[in-house]
C-alpha positions as CSV (number, residue, x, y, z in Angstrom):
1,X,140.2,107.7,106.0
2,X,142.3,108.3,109.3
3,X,142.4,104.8,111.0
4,X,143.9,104.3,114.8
5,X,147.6,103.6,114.0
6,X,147.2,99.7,115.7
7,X,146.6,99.8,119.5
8,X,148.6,102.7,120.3
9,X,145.4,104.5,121.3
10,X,142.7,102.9,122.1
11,X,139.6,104.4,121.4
12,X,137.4,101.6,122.9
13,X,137.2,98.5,124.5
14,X,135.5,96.8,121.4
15,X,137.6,94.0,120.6
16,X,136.4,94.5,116.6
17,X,138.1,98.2,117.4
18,X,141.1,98.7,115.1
19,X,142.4,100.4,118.2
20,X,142.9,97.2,119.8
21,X,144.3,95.3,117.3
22,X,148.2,95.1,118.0
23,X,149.0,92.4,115.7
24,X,150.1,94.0,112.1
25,X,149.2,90.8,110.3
26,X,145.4,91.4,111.4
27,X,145.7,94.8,111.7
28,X,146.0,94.8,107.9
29,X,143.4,92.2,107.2
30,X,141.0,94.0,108.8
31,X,141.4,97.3,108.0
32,X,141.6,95.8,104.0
33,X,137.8,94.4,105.0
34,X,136.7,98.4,105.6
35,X,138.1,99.6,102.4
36,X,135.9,96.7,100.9
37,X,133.0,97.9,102.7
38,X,133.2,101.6,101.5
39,X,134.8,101.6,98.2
40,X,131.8,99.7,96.7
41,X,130.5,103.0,97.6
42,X,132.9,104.8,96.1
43,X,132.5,105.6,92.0
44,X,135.2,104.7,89.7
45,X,137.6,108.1,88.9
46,X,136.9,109.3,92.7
47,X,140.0,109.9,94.6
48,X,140.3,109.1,98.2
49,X,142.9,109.3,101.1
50,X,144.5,107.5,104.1
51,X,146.3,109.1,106.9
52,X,148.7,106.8,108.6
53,X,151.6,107.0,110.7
54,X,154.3,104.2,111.4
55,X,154.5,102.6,115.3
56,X,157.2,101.5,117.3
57,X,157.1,98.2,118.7
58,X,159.8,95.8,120.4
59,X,162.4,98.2,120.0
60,X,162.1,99.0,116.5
61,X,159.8,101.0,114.2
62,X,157.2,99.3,112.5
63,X,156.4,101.0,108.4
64,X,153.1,100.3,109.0
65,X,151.7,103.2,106.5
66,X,154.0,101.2,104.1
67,X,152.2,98.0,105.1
68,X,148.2,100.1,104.3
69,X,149.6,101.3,101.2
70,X,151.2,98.0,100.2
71,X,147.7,96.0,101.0
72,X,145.5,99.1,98.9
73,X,147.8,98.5,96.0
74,X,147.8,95.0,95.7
75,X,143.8,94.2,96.4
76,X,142.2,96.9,94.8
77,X,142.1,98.7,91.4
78,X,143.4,102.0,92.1
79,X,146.5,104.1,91.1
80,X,148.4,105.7,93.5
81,X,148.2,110.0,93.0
82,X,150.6,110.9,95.5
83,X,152.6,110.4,99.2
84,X,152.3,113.3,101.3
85,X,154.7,113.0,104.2
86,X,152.9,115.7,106.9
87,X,154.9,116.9,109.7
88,X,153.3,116.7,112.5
89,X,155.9,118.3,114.8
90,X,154.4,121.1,117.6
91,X,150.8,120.1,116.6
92,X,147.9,121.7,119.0
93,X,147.1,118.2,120.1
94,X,151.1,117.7,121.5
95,X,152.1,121.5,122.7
96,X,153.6,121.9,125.4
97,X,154.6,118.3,126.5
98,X,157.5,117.8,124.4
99,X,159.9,117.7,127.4
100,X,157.8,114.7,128.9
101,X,158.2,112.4,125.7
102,X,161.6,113.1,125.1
103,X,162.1,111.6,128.7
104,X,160.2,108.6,128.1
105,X,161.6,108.1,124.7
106,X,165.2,108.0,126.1
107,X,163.6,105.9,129.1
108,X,161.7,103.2,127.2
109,X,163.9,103.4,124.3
110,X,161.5,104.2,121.5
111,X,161.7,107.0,118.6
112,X,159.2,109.7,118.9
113,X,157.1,110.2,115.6
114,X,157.4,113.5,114.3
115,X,155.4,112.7,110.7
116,X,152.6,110.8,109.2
117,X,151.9,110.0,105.1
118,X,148.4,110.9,103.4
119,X,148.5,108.5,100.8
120,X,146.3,109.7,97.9
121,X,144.5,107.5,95.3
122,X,142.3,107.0,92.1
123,X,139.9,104.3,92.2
124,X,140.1,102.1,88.9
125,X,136.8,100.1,89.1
């Protein structure tokens, strides 16, 4: 599972859109009500994984993969296999436009990402 990392992209204007959620308190409440929906569908000793990143907001970085894993953990059977930090520096998707986000970082006065976690687990139930 690769969620939107809160409303940093949007992908639509669907207000039940975890893209447009920019509150972390309901970000994480509904994004815990889609891991209900699909790990009923899930059978117990499958593994599965989550790909997160971390946002900046208000002038100060937001653990918000830390705030997934911490919500999977406490509300679901499952054992945590392993925290893959990926490195996500000079990715297709962002070559070629460092120079413009290093300006606006030191602009706006917010940290440019440069990693993302895959957190992998066992379902227990």
């Amino acid at each position: 599972m690769h969620p939107p990392y809160m409303d940093i992209v949007k992908f639509t204007n669907n207000q039940n859109d975890l893209s447009q959620i920019s509150d972390v308190d309901r970000f994480i409440d509904v994004l815990k009500t889609a891991c209900e929906n699909y790990l009923c569908f899930l059978d117990k000793n499958r593994y599965f994984a989550v790909v997160i990143g971390d946002v900046y907001k208000n002038s100060e970085v937001v653990p918000l993969g830390f705030y997934c894993l911490n919500m999977i953990k406490r509300n679901f059977r499952v054992k945590l296999k392993g925290i893959i930090v990926k490195n996500i520096e000079g990715n297709r998707g962002k070559s070629g436009v460092d120079g413009i986000w290093h300006y606006r970082a030191m602009k706006s006065d917010y940290y440019i990402f440069k990693h993302e976690y895959i957190f992998v687990f066992k379902k227990d139930f």
